[in-house]
C-alpha positions as CSV (number, residue, x, y, z in Angstrom):
1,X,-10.6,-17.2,-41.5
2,X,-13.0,-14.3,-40.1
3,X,-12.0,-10.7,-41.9
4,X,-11.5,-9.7,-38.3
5,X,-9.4,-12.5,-37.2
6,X,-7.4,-11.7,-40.5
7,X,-6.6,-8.5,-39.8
8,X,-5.6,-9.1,-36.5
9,X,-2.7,-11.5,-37.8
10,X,-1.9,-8.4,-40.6
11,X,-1.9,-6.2,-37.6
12,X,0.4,-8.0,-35.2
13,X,3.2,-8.8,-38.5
14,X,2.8,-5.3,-38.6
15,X,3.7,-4.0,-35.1
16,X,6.4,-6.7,-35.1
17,X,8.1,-5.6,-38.6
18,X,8.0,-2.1,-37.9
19,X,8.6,-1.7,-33.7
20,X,10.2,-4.9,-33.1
21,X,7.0,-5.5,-30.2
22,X,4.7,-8.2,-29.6
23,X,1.0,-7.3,-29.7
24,X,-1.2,-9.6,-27.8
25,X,-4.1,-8.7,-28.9
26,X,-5.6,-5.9,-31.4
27,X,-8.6,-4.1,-30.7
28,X,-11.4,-3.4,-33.5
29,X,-14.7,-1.5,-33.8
30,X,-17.1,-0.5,-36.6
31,X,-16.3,2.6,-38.7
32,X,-18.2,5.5,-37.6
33,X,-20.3,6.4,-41.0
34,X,-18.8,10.1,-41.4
35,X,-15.8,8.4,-42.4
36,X,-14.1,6.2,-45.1
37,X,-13.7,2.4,-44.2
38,X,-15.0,-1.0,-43.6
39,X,-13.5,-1.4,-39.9
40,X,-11.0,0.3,-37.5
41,X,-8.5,-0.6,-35.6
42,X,-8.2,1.5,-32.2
43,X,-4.3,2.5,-31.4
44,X,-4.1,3.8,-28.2
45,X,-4.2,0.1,-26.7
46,X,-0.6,-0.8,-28.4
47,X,0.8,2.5,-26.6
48,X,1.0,0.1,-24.0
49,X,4.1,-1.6,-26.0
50,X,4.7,1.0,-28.8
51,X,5.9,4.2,-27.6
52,X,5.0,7.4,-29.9
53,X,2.5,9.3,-31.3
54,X,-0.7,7.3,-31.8
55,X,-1.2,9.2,-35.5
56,X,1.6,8.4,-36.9
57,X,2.1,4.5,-35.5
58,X,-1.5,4.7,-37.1
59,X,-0.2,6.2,-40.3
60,X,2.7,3.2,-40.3
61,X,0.5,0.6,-40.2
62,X,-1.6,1.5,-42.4
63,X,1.3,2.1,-44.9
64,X,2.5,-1.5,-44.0
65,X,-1.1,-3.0,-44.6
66,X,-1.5,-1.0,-48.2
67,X,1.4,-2.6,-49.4
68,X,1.5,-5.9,-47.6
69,X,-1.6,-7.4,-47.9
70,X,-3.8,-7.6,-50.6
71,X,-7.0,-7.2,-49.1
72,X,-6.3,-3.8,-47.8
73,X,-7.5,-1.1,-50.4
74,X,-6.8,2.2,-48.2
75,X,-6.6,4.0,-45.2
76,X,-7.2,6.7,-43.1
77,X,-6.2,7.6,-39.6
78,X,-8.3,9.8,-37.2
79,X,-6.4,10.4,-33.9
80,X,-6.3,6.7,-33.0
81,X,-8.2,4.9,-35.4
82,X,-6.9,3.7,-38.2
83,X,-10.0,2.8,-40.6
84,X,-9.5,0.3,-43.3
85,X,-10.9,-0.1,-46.3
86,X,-11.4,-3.4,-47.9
87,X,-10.7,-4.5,-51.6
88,X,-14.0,-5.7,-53.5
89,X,-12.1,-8.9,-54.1
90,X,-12.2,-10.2,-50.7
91,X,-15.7,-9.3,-50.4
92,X,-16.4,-11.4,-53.7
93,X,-14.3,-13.8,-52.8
94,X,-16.1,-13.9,-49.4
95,X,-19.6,-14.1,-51.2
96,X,-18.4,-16.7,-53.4
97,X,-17.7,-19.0,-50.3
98,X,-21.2,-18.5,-49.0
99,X,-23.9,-17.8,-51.4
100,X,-24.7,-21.4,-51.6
101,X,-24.5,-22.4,-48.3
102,X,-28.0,-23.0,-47.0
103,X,-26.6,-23.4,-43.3
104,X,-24.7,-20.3,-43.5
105,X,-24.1,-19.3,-40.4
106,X,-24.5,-22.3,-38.3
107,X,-21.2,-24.0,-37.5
108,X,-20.2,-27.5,-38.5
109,X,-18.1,-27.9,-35.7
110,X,-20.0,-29.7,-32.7
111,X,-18.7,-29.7,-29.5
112,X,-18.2,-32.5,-26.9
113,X,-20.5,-31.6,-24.3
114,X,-24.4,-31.2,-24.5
115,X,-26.3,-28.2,-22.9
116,X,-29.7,-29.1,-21.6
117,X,-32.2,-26.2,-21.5
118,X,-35.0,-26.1,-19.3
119,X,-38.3,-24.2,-20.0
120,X,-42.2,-23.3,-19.8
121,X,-42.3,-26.2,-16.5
122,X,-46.1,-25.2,-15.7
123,X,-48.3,-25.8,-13.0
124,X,-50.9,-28.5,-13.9
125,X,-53.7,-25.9,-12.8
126,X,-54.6,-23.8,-15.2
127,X,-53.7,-23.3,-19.1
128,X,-50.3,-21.6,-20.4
129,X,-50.5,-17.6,-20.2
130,X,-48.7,-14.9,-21.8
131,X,-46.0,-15.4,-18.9
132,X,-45.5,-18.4,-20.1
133,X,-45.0,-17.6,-24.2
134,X,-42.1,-14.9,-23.1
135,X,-40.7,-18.2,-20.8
136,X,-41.3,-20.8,-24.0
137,X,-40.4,-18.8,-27.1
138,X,-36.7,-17.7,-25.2
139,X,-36.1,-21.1,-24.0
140,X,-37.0,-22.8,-27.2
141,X,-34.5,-20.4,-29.1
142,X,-31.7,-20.0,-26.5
143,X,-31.5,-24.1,-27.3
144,X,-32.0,-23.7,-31.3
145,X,-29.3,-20.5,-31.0
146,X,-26.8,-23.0,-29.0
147,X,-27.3,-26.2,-31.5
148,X,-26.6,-23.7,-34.3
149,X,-23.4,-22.6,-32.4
150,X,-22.4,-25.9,-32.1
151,X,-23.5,-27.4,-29.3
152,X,-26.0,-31.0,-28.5
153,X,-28.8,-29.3,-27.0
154,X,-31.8,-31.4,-25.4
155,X,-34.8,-29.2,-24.4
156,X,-36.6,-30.6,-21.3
157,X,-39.1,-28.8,-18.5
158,X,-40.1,-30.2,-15.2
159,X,-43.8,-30.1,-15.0
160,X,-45.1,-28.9,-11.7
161,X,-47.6,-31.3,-11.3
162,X,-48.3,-31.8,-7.3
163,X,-49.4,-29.5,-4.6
164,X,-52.4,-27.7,-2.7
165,X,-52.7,-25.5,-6.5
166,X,-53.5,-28.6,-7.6
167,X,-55.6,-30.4,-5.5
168,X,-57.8,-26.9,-5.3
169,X,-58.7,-27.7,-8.9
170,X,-59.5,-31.3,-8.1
171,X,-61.7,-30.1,-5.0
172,X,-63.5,-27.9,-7.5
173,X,-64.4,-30.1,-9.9
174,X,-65.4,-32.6,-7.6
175,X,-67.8,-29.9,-6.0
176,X,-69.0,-28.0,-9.0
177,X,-67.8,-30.2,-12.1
178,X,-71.2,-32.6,-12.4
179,X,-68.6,-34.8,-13.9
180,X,-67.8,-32.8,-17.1
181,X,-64.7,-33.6,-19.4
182,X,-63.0,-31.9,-21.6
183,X,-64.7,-34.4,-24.2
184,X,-68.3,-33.4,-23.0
185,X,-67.6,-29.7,-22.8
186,X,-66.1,-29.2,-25.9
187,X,-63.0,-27.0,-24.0
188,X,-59.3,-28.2,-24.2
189,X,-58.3,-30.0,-20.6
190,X,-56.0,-27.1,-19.5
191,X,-59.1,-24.6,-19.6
192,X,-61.2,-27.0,-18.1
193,X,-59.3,-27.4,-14.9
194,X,-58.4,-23.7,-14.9
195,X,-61.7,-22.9,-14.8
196,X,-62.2,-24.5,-11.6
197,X,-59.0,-23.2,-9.6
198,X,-61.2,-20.4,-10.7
199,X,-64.3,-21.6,-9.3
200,X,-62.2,-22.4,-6.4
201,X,-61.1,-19.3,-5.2
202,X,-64.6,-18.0,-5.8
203,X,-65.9,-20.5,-3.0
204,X,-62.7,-19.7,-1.0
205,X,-63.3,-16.0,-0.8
206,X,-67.2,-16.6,0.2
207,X,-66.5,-18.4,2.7
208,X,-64.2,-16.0,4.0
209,X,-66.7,-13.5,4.3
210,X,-69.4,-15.8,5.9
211,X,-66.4,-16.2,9.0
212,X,-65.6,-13.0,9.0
213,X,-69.1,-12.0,9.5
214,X,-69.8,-14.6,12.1
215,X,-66.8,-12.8,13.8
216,X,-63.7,-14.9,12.9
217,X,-60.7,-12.1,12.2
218,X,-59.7,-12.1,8.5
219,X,-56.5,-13.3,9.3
220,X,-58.4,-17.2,10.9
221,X,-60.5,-17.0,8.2
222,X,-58.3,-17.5,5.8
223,X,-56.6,-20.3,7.6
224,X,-60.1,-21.9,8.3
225,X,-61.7,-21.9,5.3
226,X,-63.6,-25.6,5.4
227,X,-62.7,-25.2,1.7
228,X,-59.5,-25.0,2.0
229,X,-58.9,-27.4,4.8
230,X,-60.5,-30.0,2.8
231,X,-58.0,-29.0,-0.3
232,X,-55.1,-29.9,2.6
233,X,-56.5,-33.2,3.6
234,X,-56.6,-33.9,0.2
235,X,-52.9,-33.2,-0.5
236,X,-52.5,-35.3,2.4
237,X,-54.1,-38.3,0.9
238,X,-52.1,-38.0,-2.4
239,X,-48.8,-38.2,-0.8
240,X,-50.3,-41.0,1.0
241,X,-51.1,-42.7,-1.7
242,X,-54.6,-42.5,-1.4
243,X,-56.0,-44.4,-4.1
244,X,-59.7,-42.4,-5.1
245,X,-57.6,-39.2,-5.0
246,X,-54.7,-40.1,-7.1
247,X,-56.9,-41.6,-9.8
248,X,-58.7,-38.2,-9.7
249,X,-55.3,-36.5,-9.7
250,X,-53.9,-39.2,-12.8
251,X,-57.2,-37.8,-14.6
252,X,-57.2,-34.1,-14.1
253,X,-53.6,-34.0,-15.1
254,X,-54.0,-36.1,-18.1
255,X,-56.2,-33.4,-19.5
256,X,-54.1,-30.4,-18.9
257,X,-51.2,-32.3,-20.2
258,X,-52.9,-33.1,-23.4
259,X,-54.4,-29.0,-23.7
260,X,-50.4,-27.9,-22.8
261,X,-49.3,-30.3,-25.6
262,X,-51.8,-28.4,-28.3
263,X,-50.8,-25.1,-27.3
264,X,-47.0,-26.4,-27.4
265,X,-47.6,-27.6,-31.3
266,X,-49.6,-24.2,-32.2
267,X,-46.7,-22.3,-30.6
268,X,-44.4,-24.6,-32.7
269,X,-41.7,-25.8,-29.5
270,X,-40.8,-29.1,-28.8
271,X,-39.4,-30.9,-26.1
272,X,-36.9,-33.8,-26.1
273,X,-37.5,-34.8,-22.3
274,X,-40.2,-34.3,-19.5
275,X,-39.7,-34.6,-15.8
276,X,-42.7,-34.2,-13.5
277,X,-42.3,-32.8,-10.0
278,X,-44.4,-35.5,-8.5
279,X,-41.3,-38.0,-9.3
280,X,-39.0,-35.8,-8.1
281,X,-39.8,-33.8,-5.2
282,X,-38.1,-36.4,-3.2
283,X,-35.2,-36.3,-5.1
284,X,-32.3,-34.8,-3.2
285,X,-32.3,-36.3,0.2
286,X,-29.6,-38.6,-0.4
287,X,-27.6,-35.4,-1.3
288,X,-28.5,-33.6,1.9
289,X,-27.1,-37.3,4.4
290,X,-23.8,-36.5,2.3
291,X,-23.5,-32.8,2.7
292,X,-24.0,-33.2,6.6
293,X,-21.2,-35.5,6.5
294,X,-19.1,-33.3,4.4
295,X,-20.3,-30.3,6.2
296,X,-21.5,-28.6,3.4
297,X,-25.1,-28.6,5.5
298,X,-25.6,-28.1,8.9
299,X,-28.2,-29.5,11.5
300,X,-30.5,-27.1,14.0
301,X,-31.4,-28.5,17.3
302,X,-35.1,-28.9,16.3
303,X,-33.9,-31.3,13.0
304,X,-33.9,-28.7,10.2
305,X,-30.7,-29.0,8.1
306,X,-29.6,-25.7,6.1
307,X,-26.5,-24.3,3.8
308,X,-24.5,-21.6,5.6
309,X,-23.7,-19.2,2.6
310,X,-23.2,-15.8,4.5
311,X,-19.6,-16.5,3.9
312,X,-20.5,-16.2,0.2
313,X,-22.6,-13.3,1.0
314,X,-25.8,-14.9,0.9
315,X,-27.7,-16.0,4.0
316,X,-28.3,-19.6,5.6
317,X,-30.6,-21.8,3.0
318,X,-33.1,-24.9,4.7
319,X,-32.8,-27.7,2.8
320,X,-34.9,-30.0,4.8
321,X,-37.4,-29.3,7.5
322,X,-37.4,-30.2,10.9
323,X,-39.8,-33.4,10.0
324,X,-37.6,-34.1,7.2
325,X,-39.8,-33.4,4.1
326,X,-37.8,-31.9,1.2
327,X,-38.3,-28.1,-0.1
328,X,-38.4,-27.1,-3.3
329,X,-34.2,-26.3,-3.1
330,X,-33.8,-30.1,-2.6
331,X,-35.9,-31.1,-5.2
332,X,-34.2,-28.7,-7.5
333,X,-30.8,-30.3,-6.6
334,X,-31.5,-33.9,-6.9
335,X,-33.7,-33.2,-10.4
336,X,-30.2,-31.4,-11.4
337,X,-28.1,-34.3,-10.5
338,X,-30.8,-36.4,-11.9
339,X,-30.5,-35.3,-15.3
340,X,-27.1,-35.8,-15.8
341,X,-27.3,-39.4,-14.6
342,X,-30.0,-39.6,-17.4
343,X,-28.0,-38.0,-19.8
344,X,-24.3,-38.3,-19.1
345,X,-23.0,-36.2,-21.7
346,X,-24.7,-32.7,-20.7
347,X,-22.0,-30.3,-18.9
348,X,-24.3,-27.2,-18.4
349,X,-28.1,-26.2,-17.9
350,X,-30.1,-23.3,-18.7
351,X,-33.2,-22.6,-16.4
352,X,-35.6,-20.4,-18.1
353,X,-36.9,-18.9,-15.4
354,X,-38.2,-15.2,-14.4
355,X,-36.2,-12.7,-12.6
356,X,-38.1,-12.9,-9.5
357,X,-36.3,-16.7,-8.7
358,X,-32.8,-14.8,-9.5
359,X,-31.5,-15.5,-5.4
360,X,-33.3,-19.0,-6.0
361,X,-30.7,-19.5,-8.1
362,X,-27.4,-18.4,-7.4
363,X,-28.2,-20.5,-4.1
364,X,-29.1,-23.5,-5.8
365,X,-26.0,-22.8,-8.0
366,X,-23.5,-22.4,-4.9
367,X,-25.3,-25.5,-3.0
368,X,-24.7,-27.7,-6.0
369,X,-20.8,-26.1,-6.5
370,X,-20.3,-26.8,-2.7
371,X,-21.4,-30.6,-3.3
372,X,-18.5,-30.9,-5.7
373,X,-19.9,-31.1,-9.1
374,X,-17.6,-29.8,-11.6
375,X,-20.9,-28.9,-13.7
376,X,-22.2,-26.8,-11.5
377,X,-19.8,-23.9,-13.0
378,X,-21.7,-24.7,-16.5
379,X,-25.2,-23.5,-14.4
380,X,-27.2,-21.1,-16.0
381,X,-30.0,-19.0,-14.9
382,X,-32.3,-17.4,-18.4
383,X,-33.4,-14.3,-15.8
384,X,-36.5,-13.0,-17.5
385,X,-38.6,-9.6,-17.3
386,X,-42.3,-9.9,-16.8
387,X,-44.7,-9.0,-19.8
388,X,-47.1,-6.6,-18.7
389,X,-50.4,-5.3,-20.4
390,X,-51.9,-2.0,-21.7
391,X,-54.7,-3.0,-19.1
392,X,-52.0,-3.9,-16.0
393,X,-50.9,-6.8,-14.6
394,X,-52.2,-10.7,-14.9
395,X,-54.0,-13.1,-12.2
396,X,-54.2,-16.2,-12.4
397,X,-56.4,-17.6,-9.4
398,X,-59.2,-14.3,-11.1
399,X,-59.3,-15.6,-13.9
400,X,-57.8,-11.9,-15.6
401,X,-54.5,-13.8,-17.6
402,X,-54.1,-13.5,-21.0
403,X,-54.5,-16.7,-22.0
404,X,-51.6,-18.3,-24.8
405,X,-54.5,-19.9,-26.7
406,X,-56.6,-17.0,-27.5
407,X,-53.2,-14.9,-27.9
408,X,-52.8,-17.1,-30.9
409,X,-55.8,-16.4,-32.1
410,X,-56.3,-12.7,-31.4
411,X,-52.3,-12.8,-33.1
412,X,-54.2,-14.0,-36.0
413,X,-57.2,-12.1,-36.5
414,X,-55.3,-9.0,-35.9
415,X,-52.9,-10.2,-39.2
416,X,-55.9,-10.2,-41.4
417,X,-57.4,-7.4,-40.2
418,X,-54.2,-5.1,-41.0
419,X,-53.9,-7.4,-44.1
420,X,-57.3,-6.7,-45.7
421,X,-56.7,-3.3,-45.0
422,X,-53.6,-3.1,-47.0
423,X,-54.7,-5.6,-49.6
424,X,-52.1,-7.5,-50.1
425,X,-53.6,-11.0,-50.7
426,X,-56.1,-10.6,-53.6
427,X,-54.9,-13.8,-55.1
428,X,-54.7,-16.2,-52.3
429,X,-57.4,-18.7,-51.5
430,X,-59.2,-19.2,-48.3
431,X,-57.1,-21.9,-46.8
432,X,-53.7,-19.9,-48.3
433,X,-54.8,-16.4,-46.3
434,X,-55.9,-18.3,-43.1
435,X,-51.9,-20.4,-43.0
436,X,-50.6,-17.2,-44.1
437,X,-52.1,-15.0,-41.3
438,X,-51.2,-17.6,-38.7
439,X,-47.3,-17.1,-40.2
440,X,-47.6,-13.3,-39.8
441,X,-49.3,-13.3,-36.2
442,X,-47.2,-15.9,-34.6
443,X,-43.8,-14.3,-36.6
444,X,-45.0,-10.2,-35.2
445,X,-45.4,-12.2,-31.0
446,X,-41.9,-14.2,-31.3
447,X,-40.3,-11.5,-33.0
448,X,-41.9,-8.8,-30.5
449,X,-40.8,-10.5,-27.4
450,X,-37.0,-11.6,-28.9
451,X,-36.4,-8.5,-30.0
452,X,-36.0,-7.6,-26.3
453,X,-33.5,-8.1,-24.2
454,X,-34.1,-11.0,-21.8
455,X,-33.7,-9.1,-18.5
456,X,-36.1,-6.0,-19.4
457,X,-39.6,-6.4,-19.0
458,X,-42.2,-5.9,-21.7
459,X,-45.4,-4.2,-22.2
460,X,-46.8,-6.0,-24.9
461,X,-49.1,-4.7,-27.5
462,X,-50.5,-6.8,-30.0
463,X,-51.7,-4.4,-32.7
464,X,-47.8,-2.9,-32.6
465,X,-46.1,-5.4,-32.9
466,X,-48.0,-6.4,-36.3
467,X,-46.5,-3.4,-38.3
468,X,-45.5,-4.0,-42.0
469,X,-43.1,-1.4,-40.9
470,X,-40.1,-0.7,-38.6
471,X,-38.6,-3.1,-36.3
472,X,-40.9,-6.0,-36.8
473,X,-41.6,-9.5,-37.5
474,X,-44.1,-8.6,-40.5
475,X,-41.6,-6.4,-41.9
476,X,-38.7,-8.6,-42.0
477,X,-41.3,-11.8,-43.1
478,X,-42.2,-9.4,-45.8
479,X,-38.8,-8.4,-47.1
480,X,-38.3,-11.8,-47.2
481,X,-41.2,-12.7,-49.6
482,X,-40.1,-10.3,-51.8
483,X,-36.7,-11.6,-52.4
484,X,-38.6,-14.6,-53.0
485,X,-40.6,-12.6,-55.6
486,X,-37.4,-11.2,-57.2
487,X,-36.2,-15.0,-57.6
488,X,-38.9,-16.1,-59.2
489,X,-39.0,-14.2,-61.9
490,X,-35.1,-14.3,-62.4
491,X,-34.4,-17.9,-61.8
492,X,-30.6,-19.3,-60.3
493,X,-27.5,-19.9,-61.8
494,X,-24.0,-20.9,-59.8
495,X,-22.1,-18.0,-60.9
496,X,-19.0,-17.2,-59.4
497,X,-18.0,-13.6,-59.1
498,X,-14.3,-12.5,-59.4
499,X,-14.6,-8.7,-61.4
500,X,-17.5,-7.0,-60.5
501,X,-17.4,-3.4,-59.9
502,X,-19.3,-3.5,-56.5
503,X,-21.7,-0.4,-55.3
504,X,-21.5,0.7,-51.8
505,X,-24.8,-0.5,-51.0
506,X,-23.8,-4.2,-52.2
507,X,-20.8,-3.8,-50.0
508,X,-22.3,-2.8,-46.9
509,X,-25.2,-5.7,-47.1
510,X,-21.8,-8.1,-48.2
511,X,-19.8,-6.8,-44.5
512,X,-23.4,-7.5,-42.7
513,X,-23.8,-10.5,-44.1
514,X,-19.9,-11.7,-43.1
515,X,-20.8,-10.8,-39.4
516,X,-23.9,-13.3,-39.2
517,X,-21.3,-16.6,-38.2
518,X,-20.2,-14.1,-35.0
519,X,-23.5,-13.0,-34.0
520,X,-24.7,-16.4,-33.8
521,X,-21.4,-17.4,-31.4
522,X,-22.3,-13.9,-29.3
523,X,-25.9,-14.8,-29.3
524,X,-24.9,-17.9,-28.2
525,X,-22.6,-17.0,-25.2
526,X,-24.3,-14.5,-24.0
527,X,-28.2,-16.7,-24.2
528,X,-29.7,-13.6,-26.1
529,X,-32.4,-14.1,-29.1
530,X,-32.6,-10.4,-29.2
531,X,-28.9,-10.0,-30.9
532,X,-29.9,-12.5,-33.5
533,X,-33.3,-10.4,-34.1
534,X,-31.4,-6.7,-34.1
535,X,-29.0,-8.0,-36.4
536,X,-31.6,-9.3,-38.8
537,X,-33.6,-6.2,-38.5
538,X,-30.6,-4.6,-39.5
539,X,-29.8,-6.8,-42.2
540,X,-33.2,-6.1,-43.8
541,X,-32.9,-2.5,-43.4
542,X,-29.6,-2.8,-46.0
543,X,-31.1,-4.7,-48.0
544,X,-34.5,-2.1,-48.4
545,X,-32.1,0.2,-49.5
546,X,-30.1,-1.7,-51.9
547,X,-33.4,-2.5,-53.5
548,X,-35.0,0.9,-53.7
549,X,-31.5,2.6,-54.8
550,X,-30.5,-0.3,-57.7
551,X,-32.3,-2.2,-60.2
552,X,-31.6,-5.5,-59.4
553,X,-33.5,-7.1,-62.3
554,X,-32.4,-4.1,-65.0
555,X,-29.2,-4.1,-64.2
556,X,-26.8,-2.5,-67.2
557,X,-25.2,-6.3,-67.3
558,X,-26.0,-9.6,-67.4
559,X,-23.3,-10.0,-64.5
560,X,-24.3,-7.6,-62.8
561,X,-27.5,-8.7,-63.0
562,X,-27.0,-12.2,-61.7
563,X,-24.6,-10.9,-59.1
564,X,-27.4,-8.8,-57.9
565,X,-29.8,-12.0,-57.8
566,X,-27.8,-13.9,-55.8
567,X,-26.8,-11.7,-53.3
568,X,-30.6,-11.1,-52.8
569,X,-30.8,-15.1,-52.2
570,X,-28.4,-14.9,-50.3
571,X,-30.0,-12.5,-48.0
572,X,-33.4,-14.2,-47.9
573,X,-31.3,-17.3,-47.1
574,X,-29.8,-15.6,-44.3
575,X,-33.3,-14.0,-42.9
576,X,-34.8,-17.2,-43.0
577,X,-32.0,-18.7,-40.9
578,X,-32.1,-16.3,-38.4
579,X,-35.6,-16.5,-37.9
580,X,-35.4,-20.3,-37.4
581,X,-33.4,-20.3,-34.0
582,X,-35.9,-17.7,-33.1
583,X,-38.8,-20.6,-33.9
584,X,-40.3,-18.1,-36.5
585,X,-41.7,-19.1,-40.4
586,X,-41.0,-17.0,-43.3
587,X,-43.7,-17.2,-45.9
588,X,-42.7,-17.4,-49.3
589,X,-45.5,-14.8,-50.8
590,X,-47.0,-12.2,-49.0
């Protein structure tokens, strides 16, 4: 049982033994440093049942506690709190239970239902951007966060694989390409076909000019582009099955699925399922002829069908146009409904999706609640923040996006440079340094854009967020190689510890280390990487001063000593933990 969830028993026997009243519930909070205690229960809630002065029903309770239960050491009560102070056994005993326990933290107890979490779901027109690493590295640890919490998780994106963004690309190629591959080119298939939804809009934009300057308005330009009306006619032949242009299509996508699959592995996120929008953006339809029937939909004169939601204090929603081809709402129900028949144990979904689909969303939500799946209440939308620049905002269709690949690398390059400057890795090998500043760059992006809050946006920097100090990936990767250092030269025994004469700065790393189990539930609950990262951060911050206050390896005895030890592997064993549900490597030297 949880110290907190201890207390709170203690607390209610209490209030019942000395006031004959029933708590409910008890309220707790952290000590506030300038006074004496481990945690604090707040009084002036129970006033609500126990009538008095809040000091002195503190005072009671506290006396009860000091002479009731053992693990109660002292007391103190400042107007409402009553801070408690906790006996060095329970934190030993507390250690003892965990130091071995290479899952620590993760719970044991699986639930019945399975979470899927969607994420990255590209378009097949151009390679993954930074956009998208902020989309993959929170959806890839939202789902590592919830299987460590208990739950089945299957990770799955839809890959947005049809449409005119498409078939611009195709266009291109087929105008400009000479026939070039990724294979004769030497460049990954994503890049390849980004490069020519570049080209693309390059030929679009001329031709705009030439009409304009024959004296078309800007506005009919636009619309009749011969570019673009032959990108439309091409669409048109797809969905009609045209067979030239879906070979072409098959091809092109082929190689950007095989370049997204290369950047997935360098990232280091997986996938346990893959839906593709061009087998299911007639998904849905069958969904709609029941609604109309249920009255969940309604039908306009001219055909259309839409969801009335002003009730709900949205507005009216089409769900089908007036010649009956599906919008992107429709798909997005029937791919829902979809992946439950496919996987019939799931009972929520998490869509990784940026904040500017939020009303998206809560619609599609409402639709699918309104259609009577039970489900629907398990519906989650992973709102995002953009990531901006130093140098501004991204474009994809000029070519100005920050592309994941070269991130990678520039992540890289930018961990040796600060690393040769600090010369730290005099005794690694070639092929050692190169692994290890892959470790540090990749660690100082994930960690950089977990650390923050889902819903806030970011301006990224590369160069600040690899720091061997502060709130950093590098900085907690390289705390964690030296515990690895400190273990190597003592060795590991199984020690249990029943009579050591703890310092504070042992007890304070033992109380963080006792709330890791609740952070990862919170994290959990509430879809956030960055609790899991602050609390790490924070974690490593104890631990840097424990190290730099008490000689762990000259300790005055051999108890001591190993004490010391382990709760140092204990720490590292908890950092690299941590780390792993935010898909981030801890190197062993550094």
């Amino acid at each position: 049982m949880k110290l907190q969830d201890t207390l709170e028993f203690h607390v209610k026997a209490a209030v019942k033994a000395l006031f004959d009243s029933e708590l409910e519930s008890v309220e707790f909070q952290a000590t506030r440093r300038e006074f004496a205690g481990d945690i604090t229960v707040v009084v002036f809630p129970m006033l609500r049942v126990v009538k008095g002065n809040p000091v002195v029903i503190g005072e009671q309770i506290g006396k009860y506690l000091e002479g009731n239960v053992s693990l109660v050491k002292g007391f103190n009560v400042v107007k409402g709190f009553l801070n408690i102070e906790i006996s060095d056994a329970y934190y030993l005993s507390f250690f003892n239970g965990i130091k071995d326990d290479v899952h620590y933290g993760f719970s044991n107890i699986k639930s019945d239902k399975a979470v899927m979490v969607e994420y990255s779901s590209p378009n097949t027109n151009k390679p993954l951007h930074l956009g998208h690493v902020r989309n993959v590295l929170l959806g890839y640890s939202v789902a590592e966060i919830l299987k460590a919490s208990g739950k089945t998780v299957y990770k799955t994106q839809i890959i947005n694989d049809r449409g005119i963004h498409i078939c611009k690309s195709m266009l291109a190629w087929q105008r400009f390409g000479n026939g070039e591959t990724p294979e004769s080119t030497g460049l990954k298939g994503d890049k390849l076909v980004g490069n020519y939804y570049v080209e693309f809009d390059k030929a679009y934009k001329a031709e705009i000019s030439d009409l304009v300057a024959n004296g078309k308005s800007e506005e009919d330009a636009k619309k009749e582009a011969p570019i673009l009306l032959e990108a439309q006619d091409m669409l048109r032949k797809w969905e009609a099955g045209d067979k030239k242009v879906v070979e072409l299509w098959e091809t092109m996508n082929q190689w950007v699925y095989d370049g997204f699959e290369e950047t997935y592995k360098a990232i280091g996120v997986d996938f346990d399922a893959y839906y593709y929008e061009s087998q299911t953006y007639l998904l849905g339809k069958e969904f709609i002829a029941e609604g109309l029937k249920t009255g969940v939909f309604e039908k306009d004169p001219d055909g259309s069908v839409w969801c009335d939601l002003t009730e709900d204090g949205l507005d009216r929603k089409i769900v089908l146009r007036a010649d009956g081809t599906a919008v992107y709402m429709t798909q997005d129900i029937g791919t829902a409904i979809q992946r439950i028949k496919d996987y019939p144990d799931v009972g929520g979904m998490v869509y990784t999706v940026g904040n500017e689909q939020d009303y998206h969303f809560k619609v599609l939500f409402l639709i699918i609640k309104k259609l009577g799946f039970e489900w629907a209440e398990n519906l989650y939308h992973l709102s995002y923040g953009m990531v901006d620049l130093p140098s501004g905002k991204m474009k994809s269709r000029e070519g100005t996006v920050v592309d994941a690949d070269d991130l990678i690398t520039e992540m890289a390059t930018t961990a040796e440079d600060i690393s040769k400057e600090l010369g730290k890795l005099d005794d690694y090998n070639e092929a050692e340094k190169k692994a290890l500043y892959r470790t540090i760059g990749l660690g100082a992006l994930k960690y950089y854009i977990l650390k923050v809050d889902p819903k806030k946006r970011i301006l990224f920097d590369p160069k600040e967020s690899i720091d061997f100090q502060g709130n950093t990936g590098p900085f907690i990767q390289y705390t964690y190689a030296r515990i690895q250092s400190i273990l190597r030269k003592a060795g590991h025994d199984g020690a249990t510890f029943s009579d050591i004469e703890m310092h504070d700065k042992e007890r304070q790393l033992l109380k963080q280390l006792e709330l890791f189990p609740s952070v990862i539930q919170n994290a959990a609950s509430q879809y956030s990487p960055a609790l899991i990262a602050n609390y790490t951060y924070d974690l490593v911050k104890l631990y840097n001063s424990f190290f730099q206050n008490i000689s762990i390896l000259g300790a005055d005895s051999e108890d001591e000593k190993h004490f010391r030890v382990q709760l140092s592997e204990t720490v590292g064993q908890t950092i690299k933990n941590a780390f792993s549900v935010l898909g981030i490597d801890v190197p062993e030297r550094m």
